[in-house]
N, C-alpha and C positions, 0 to 999 in steps of 0.2 A: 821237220814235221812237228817236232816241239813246239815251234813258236806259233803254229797254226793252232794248236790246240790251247796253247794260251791264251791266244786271241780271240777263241771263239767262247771261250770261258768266260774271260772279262766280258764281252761284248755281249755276250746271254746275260751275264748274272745283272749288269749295269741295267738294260730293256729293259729287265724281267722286275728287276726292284721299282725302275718307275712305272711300268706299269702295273705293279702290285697299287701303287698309290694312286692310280688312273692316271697320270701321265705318259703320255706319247707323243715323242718326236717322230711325224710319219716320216720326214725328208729323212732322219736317219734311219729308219726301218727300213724304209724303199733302199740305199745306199749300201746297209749291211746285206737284206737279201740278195740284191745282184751281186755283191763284192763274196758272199757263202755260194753261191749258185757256180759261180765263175770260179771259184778254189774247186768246186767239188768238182769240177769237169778236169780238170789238171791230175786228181785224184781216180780218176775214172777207173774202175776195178775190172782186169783183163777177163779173168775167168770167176765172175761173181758167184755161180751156182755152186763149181768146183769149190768153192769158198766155202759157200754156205754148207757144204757138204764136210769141209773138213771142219768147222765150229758143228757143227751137228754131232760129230764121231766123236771130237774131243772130249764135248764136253766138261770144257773148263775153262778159264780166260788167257792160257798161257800164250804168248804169241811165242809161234814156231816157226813162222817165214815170215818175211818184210813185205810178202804179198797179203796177209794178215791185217797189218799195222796198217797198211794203206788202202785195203777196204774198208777199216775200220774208221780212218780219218774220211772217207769216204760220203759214207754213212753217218757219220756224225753233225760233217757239214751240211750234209743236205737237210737232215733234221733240224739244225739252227737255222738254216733258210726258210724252211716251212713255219717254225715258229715265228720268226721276226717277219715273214708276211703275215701272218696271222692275226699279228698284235698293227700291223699296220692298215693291216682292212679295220680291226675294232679301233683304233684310233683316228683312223679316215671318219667312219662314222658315229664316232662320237660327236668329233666338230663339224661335221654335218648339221646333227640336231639340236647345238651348242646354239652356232649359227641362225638358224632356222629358229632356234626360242627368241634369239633376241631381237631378230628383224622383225616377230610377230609382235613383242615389247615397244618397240622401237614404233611401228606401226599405230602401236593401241590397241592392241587385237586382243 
């Protein structure tokens, strides 16, 4: 489970920085979301509410069961998935209108 949270570190923090910069690679957006989508289903948390109930009571970050840990990678992935589509819609339509200025350019328009 280590190396998954590794993975999803790097691979956020790496999008995240070129996208700070307005670059986006969509093809690896679209790539990492299915490849976070498809981890999270592996991940899939038995008794999610029961979950939520025992992070509620706790009240603290300590993990006490490895059904815990693995909601938690859970949830995690799935939030990196959301993200990396999200950057992948706003990089689709960027070069959309990237596109579209220069064919109007191009045109004479």
């Amino acid at each position: 489970m280590v190396g998954a949270g590794l993975f999803d570190c790097g691979g956020a923090a790496v999008t995240a920085g070129f996208a700070f910069f307005g670059k986006f690679n969509v093809n690896i957006l679209v790539i990492f979301t299915f490849t976070y989508l498809i981890a999270a289903v592996f991940f899939w948390p038995e008794g999610i509410f029961s979950w939520i109930g025992q992070e509620w009571e706790q009240k603290d970050l300590s993990m006490k069961t490895q059904a815990m840990e693995t909601n938690r990678e859970f949830f995690g992935l799935v939030v990196a998935a959301v993200v990396f589509a999200l950057e992948a819609i706003i990089g689709r339509r960027k070069r959309l209108l990237e596109n579209r200025d220069r064919s109007k350019e191009n045109a004479g328009i």
